[in-house]
C-alpha positions in Angstrom: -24.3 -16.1 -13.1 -25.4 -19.1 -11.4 -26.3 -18.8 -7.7 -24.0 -20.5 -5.4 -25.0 -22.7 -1.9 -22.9 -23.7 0.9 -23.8 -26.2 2.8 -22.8 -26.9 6.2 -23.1 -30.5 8.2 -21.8 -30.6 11.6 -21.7 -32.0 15.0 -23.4 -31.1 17.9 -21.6 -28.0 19.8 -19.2 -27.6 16.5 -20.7 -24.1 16.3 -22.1 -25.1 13.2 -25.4 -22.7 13.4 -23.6 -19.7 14.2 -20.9 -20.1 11.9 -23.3 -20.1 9.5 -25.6 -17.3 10.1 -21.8 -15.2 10.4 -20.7 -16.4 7.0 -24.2 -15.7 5.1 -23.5 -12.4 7.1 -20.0 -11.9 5.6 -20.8 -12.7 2.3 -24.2 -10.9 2.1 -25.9 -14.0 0.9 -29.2 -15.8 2.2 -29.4 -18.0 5.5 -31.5 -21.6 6.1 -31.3 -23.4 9.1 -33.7 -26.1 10.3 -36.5 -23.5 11.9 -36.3 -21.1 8.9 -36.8 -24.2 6.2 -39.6 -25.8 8.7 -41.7 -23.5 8.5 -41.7 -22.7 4.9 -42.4 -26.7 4.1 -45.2 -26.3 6.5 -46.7 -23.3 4.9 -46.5 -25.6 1.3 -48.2 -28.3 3.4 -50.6 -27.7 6.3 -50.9 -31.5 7.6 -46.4 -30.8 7.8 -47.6 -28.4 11.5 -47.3 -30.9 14.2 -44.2 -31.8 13.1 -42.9 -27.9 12.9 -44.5 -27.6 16.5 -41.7 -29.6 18.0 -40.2 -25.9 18.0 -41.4 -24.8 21.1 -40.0 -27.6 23.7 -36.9 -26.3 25.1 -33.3 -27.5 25.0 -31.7 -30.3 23.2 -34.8 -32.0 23.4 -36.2 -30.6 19.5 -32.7 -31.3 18.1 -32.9 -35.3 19.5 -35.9 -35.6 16.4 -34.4 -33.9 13.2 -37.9 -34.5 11.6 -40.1 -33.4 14.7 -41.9 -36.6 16.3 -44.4 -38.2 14.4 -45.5 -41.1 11.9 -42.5 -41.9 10.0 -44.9 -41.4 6.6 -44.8 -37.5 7.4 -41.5 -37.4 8.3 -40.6 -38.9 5.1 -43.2 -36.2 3.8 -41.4 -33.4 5.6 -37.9 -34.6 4.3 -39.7 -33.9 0.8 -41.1 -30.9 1.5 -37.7 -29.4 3.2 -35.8 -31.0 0.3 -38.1 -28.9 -2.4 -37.7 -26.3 -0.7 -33.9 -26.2 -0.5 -33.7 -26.9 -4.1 -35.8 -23.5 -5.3 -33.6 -21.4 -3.0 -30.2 -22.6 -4.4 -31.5 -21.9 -7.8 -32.6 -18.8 -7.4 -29.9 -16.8 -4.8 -26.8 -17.6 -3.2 -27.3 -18.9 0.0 -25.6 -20.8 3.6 -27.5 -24.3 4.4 -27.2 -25.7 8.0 -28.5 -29.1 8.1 -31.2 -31.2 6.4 -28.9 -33.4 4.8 -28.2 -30.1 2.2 -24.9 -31.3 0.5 -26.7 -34.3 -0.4 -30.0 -32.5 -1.6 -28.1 -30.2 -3.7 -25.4 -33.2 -5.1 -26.5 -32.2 -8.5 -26.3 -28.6 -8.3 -23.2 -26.9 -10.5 -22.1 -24.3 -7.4 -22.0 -26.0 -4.1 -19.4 -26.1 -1.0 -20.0 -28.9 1.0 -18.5 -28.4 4.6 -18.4 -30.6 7.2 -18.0 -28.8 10.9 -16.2 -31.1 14.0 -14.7 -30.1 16.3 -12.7 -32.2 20.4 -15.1 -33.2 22.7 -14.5 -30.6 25.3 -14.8 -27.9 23.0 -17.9 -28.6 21.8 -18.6 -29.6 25.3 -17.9 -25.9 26.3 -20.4 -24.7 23.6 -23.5 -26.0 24.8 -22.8 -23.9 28.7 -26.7 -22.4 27.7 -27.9 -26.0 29.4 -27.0 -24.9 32.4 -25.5 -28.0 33.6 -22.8 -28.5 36.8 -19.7 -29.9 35.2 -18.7 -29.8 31.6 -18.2 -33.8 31.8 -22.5 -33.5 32.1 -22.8 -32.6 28.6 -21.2 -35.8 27.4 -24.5 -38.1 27.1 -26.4 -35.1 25.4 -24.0 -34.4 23.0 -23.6 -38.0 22.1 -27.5 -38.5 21.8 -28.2 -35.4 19.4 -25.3 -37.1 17.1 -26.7 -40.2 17.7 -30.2 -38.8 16.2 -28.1 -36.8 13.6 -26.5 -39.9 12.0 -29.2 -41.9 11.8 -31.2 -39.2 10.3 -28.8 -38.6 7.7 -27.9 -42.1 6.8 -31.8 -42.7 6.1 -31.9 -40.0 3.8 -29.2 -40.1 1.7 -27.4 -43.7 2.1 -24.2 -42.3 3.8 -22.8 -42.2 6.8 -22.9 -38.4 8.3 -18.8 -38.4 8.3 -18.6 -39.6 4.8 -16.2 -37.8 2.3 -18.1 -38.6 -0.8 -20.2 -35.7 -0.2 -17.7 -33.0 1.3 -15.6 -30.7 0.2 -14.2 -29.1 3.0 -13.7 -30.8 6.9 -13.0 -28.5 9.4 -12.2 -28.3 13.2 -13.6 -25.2 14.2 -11.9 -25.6 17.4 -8.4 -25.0 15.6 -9.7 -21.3 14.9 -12.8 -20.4 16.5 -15.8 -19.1 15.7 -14.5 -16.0 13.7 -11.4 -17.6 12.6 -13.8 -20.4 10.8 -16.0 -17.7 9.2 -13.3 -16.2 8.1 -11.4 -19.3 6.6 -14.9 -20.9 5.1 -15.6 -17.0 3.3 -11.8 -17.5 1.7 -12.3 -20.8 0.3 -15.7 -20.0 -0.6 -14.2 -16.7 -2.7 -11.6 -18.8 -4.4 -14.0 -21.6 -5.3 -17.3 -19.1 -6.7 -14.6 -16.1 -8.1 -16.2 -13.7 -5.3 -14.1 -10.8 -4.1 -14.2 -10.2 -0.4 -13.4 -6.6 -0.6 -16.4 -5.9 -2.0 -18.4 -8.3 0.9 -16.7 -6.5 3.7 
């Protein structure tokens, strides 16, 4: 049977990332994220390492470049290399996709679910805490600058805007169920769409 992908686009402090490393976990299926598909376009392409270095500042600082920071030829060369990348995973095993414009790398593919994550202002506010900031109001201009940087870097790569429907199958405010109520939600919709039994993925 052919391999399925979800993919997974979502604001900052949506819960995006963990939602998605909990559903590959409840359906026993492969994980990507930004770090994990990085590094594998690097090791496909050596002069790709400055840009995967990014990795090691700390904070929201990494997630204000979605390409790393460098000339805007290699990041166009990194989009490539990630995009390859993507596209030999979701042929060859079922997998979750966080990020790097996935649902619109994968438009062509026969078995995708495209999600978009959102979710109030003060929730996701109350997500990012791990800054360590005084008042939740603090948050604000971050989480405004990593979408900022999000939207643009999706709109140069595919041509949409990052809240589009064209490319979505699913919008969802994970702050309706939480973080396990989402998982649980996505892993339903993703069993009636691919014919998967969760009894079996339990």
């Amino acid at each position: 049977m052919t391999p399925y992908a979800i993919t997974i686009t979502r604001q900052f402090g949506s819960k995006g990332r963990e939602i998605g490393k909990q559903l590959a976990e409840r359906l026993h299926c492969h994980y990507y994220d930004r770090s994990i598909i990085e590094q594998e376009a690097a090791q496909k392409d050596e002069s790709l390492a400055a840009l995967v270095a990014l990795k090691q500042v700390e904070g929201y600082y990494k997630m204000a470049y979605p390409l790393g920071i460098g000339s805007s030829l290699k990041q166009e060369k990194m989009f490539q290399a990630q995009s390859a990348v993507l596209l030999e995973h979701a042929a060859k095993e079922n997998c979750v996709i966080v990020g790097r414009c996935a649902d619109y790398v994968l438009r062509n593919q026969e078995r995708v679910l495209r999600c978009y994550l959102y979710a109030p202002d003060a929730y996701r506010a109350s997500s990012v805490a791990s800054l360590n900031l005084s008042t939740a109001s603090e948050y604000q201009p971050l989480i405004d600058e990593v979408d900022k940087a999000r939207a643009s870097y999706y709109l140069k790569y595919t041509g949409y805007p990052v809240d589009n429907l064209e490319l979505r199958d699913l919008v969802v405010n994970t702050a309706c169920l939480g973080l396990e109520g989402t998982v649980e939600m996505l892993a339903a919709f993703a069993a009636k769409k691919f014919g998967l039994n969760l009894e079996e993925q339990a």
